[in-house]
C-alpha positions in Angstrom: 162.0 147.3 143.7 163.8 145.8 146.5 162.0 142.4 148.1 163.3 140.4 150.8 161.8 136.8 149.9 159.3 134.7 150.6 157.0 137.7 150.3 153.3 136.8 151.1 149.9 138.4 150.2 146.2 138.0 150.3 144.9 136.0 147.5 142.3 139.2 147.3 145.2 141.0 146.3 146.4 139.1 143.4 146.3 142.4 141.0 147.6 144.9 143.9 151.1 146.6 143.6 153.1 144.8 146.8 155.5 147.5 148.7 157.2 145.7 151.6 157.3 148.4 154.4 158.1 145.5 157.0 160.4 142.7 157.2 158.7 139.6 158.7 156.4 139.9 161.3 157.0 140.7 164.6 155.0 138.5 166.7 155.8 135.3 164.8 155.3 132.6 167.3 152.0 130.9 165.7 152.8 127.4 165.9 150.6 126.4 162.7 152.5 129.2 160.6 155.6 128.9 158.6 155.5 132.0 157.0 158.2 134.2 158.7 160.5 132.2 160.6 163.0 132.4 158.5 163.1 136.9 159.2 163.7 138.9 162.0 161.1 141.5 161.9 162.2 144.7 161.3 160.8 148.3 159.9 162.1 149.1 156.8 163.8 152.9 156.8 161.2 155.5 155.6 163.3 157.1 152.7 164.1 153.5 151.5 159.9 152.7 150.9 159.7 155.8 149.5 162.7 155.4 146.6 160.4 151.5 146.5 156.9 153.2 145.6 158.8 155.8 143.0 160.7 152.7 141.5 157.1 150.8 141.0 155.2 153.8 139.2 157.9 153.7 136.6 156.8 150.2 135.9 153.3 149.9 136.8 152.1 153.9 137.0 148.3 153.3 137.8 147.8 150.3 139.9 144.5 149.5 141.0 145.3 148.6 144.7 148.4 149.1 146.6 149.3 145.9 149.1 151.8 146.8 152.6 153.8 143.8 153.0 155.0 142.2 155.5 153.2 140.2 158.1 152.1 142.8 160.3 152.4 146.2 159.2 149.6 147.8 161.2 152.6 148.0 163.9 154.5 150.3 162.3 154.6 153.8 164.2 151.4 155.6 162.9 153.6 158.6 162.2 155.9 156.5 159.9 152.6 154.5 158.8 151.3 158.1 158.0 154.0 159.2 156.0 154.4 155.9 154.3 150.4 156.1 153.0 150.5 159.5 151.8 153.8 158.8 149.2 151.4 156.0 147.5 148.4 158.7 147.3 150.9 161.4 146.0 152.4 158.9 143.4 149.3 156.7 142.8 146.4 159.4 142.9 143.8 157.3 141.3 144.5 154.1 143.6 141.8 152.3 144.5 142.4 150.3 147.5 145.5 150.3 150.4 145.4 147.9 152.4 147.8 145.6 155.2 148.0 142.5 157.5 147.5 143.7 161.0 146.8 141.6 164.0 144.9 142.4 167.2 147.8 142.5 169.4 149.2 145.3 167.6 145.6 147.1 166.7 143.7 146.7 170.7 146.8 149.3 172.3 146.7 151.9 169.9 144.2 155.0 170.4 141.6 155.1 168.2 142.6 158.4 167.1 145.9 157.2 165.7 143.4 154.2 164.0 141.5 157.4 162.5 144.7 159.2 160.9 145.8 156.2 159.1 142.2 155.9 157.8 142.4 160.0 156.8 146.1 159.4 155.1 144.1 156.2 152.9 144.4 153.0 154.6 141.1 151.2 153.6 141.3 147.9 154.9 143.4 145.6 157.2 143.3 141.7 156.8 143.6 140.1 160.5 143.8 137.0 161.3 141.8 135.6 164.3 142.3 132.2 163.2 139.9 130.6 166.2 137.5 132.6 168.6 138.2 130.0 171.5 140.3 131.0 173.9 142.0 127.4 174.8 142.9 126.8 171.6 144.1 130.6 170.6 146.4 129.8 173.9 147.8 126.4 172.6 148.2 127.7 169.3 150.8 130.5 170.5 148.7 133.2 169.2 149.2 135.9 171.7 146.1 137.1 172.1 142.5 136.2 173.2 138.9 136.6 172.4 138.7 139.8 174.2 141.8 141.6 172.3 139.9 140.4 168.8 136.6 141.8 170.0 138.3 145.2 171.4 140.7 145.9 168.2 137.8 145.0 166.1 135.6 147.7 167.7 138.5 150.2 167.2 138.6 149.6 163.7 135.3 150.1 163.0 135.3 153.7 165.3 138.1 154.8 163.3 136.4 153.7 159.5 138.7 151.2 158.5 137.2 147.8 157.2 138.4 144.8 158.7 138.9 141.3 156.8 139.4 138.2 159.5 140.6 135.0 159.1 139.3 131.8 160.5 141.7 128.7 160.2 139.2 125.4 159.5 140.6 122.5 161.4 142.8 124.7 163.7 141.1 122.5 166.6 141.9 119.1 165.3 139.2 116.8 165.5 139.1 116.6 169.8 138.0 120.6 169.3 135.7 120.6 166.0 133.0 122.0 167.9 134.3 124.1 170.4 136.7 126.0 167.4 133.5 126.3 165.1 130.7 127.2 168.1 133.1 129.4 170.0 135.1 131.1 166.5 131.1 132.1 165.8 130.4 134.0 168.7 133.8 135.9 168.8 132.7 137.0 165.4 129.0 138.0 166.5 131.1 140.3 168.5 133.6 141.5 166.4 131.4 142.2 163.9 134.2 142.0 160.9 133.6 143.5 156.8 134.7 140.0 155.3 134.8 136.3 157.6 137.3 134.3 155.2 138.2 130.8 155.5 141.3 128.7 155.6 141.8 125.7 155.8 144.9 124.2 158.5 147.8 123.0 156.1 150.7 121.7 158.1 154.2 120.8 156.3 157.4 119.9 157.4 158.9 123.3 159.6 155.7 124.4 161.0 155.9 124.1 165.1 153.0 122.5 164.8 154.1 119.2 162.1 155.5 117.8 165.0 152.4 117.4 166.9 150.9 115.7 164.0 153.9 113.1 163.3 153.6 112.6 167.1 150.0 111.9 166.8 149.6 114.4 169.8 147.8 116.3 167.1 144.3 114.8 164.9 144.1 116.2 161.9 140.3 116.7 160.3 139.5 115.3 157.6 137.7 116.6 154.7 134.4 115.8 155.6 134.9 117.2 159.0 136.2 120.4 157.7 133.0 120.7 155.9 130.7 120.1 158.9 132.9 122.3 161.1 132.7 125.5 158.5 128.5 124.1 158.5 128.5 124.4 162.3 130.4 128.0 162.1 128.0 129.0 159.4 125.2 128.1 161.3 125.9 129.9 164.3 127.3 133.5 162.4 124.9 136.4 163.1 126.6 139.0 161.5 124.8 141.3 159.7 126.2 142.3 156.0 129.4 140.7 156.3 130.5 138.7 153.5 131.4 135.1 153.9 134.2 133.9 151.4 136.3 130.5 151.1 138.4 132.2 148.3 141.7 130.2 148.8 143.6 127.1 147.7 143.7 125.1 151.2 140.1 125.1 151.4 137.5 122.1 150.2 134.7 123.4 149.0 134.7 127.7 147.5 131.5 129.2 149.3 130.4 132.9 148.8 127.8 135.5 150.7 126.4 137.5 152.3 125.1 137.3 155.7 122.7 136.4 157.0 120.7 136.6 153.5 123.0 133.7 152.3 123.3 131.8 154.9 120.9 129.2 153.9 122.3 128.8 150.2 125.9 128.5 151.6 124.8 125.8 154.3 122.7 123.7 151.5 125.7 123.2 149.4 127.8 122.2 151.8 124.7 119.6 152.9 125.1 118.7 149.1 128.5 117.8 149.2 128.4 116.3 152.8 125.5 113.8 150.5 128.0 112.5 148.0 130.0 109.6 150.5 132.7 109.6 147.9 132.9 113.0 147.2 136.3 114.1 145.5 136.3 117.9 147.2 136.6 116.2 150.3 138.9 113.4 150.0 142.1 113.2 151.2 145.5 115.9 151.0 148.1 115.4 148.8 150.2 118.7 149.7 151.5 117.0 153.0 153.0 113.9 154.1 154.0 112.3 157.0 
């Protein structure tokens, strides 16, 4: 197995088999991310992923779920793609799950026939990251793409049968946007009408584009306590039917789990229940990053 380093993965797919198809990712001008900078995206050559996958069932023959690393593999051609997903069904037959980062710039320009194949050749699911539904602050943030493009690739996923994980980035507004990121992230949602909503929470450290603005103070980072009532204010306003609702990951204050809208009122109590406690330890302050 051949890895270029830092190599980066869902937290879902702790157990999964990691073949790196791409090398960084190829939009890689979020300005709260630090997770690529330091690669030049690239496609890795066909026969190279191939000798990868063989290499891995001599080791690990049965894997429950197979992970395509890098950032943003979705944007590989889908005949490449194609070819790519049907060495890990030869080689892993009984594999459960295949999934991939992809993000809506690379998904809302592809036909939804193409979106089909890779669902016929096994891709299950692709984890996106929307990170904020309002346009203002998906445009300061560098993202590259708007409401619109989420709503539009979202639909396409769905027509061609592939589930669709999104990511919404607590605290991504600061604390002069709380509202306007949670409000606004909620009804881009209602539209896209995503498998999974998960939640992370804004970390910023020393490299990220972003750091800057917070040492400057041009940037207000939220607390823990307004994290909470922003992810209370996005909960309240989610009408998505059957989508699951996760904070499954290490950033975040408080781990919340459900099913929408059926657990919408559980979810939204506990966090009332740790908004109660003034002193409450989950959402006291960061030690991960310093000024």
């Amino acid at each position: 197995m051949r890895y270029e380093e830092p190599v980066f993965r869902p937290p879902c797919e702790a157990g999964s088999l990691i073949i790196q198809a791409t090398i960084g990712c190829p939009h890689n001008q979020c300005a709260f991310c630090g997770m690529y900078k330091m690669k030049k995206y690239r496609v890795r050559g066909i026969e190279e992923i191939k000798e990868d996958i063989e290499a891995a069932a001599r080791v690990w023959p049965d894997p429950p779920s197979v992970f395509l690393a890098d950032g943003n593999t979705i944007a590989m051609r889908t005949d490449d793609l194609v070819r790519v997903l049907d060495h890990v069904r030869e080689v892993f037959p009984r594999v459960g799950r295949v999934s991939c980062y992809g993000g809506a710039r690379f998904i809302r320009g592809r036909k939804v026939e193409d979106l089909k194949r890779l669902a016929e050749h096994g891709l299950d699911i692709v984890y996106m990251g929307l990170e904020s539904g309002d346009d203002e602050i998906l445009l300061a943030v560098r993202k590259g793409a708007c409401a619109d493009d989420y709503v539009r690739a979202s639909e396409k996923m769905r027509e061609a049968g592939i589930e669709l994980s999104t990511y919404v980035l607590a605290g991504l507004g600061g604390r002069d946007r709380m509202r306007q990121h949670a409000v606004n992230s909620a009804r881009t949602l209602n539209r896209m009408k995503p498998d999974y909503i998960r939640i992370r929470t804004l970390v910023l450290m020393p490299g990220f584009p972003m750091f800057e603005q917070l040492k400057s103070g041009e940037f207000q980072e939220c607390t823990g306590r307004e994290i909470a009532l922003e992810t209370r204010l996005l909960l309240e306003n989610l009408e998505v039917e059957g989508a699951r609702f996760l904070s499954d990951h290490i950033s975040n204050y408080l781990p919340l789990y459900g099913r929408l809208p059926e657990d919408k009122p559980a979810m939204m109590a506990a966090i009332d229940q740790a908004l109660a406690r003034p002193e409450n330890p989950l959402l006291g302050p960061r030690t991960i990053t310093s000024l």
